[in-house]
C-alpha atoms as one frame of an Amber mdcrd trajectory, in Angstrom:
protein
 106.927 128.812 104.066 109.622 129.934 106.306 107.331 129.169 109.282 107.060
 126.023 108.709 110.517 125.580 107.528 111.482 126.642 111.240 110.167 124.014
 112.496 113.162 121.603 110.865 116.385 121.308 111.342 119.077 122.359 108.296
 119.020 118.649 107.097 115.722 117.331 107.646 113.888 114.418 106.463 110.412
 113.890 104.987 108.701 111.022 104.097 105.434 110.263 102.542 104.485 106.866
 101.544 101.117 107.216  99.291 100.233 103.877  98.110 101.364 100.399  98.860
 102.653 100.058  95.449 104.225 103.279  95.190 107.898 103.676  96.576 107.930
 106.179  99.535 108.903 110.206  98.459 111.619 111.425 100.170 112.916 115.168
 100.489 116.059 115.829 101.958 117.316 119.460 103.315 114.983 122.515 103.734
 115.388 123.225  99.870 114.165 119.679  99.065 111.096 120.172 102.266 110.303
 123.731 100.423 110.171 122.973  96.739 109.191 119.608  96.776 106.886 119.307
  99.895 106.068 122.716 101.228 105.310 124.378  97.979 103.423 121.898  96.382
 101.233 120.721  99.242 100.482 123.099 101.640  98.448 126.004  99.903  95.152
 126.128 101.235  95.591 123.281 103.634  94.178 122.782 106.903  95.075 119.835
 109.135  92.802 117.813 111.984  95.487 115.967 114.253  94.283 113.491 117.219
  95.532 110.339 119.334  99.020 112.065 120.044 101.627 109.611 121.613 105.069
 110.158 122.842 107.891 107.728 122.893 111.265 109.347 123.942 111.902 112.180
 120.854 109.188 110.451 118.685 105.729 111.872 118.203 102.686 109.939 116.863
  99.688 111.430 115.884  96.655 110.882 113.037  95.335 113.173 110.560  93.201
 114.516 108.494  94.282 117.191 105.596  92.373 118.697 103.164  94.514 120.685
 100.529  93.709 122.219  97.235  96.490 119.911  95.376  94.682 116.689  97.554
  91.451 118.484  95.753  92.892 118.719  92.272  93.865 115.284  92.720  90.250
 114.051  93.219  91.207 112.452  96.742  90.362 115.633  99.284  90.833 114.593
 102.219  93.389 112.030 103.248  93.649 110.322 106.119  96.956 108.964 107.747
  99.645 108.458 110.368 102.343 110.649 111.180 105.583 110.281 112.677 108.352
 112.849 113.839 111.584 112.278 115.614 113.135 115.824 117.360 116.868 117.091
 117.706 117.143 120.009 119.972 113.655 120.695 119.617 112.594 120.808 116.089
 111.815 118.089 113.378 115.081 115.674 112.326 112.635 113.480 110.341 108.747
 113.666 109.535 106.890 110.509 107.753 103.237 110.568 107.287 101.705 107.205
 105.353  98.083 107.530 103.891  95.820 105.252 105.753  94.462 102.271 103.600
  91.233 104.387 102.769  93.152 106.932 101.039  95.198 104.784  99.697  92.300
 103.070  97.603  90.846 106.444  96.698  94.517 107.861  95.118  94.906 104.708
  93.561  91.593 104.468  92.274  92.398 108.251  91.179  95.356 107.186  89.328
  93.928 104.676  87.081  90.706 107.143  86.184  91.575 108.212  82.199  90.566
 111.649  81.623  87.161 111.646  79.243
């Protein structure tokens, strides 16, 4: 955790938007990042980046994550976009959106009733 937590600055933002009709989650702060992002999402996670662009501090890239909470979750893996802006060299702001695909999958997830 605090690895990746050193990779943000004191009063970073992140962002994941994912569905279309779901309003985006936001953590602010590394508390918010750890408890509400770090914690719950990256255990047993591995991530496939590609097609990284650059504009100015902004970094663009794709990926692919599978996670055991994306596997409890019956969605494993999901597919989306990322997007970072930098201050002084670490992460001011992080927003990843689930591409369409997984969209459809977590909200066809959602609506499944348990049997």
């Amino acid at each position: 955790e605090e690895t990746i937590l050193g990779f943000f600055t004191d009063n970073a933002t992140v962002t994941v938007t994912p569905t279309t009709s779901a309003p985006p989650q936001t953590y602010v702060g590394k508390e918010r990042i750890r408890t509400d992002f770090v914690q719950p999402y990256m255990h047993r996670f591995q991530v496939d980046s590609r097609n990284y662009r650059q504009d100015g501090n902004r970094m663009l890239w794709e990926s692919t994550i599978t996670a055991e909470k994306f596997r409890q979750e019956g969605i494993n893996p999901v597919e989306g976009t990322a997007v970072a802006t930098f201050e002084g060299g670490k992460i001011a702001s992080l927003t990843f959106t689930f591409s369409p695909a997984t969209q459809q999958r977590r909200q066809a997830a959602g609506n499944r009733t348990p049997s």
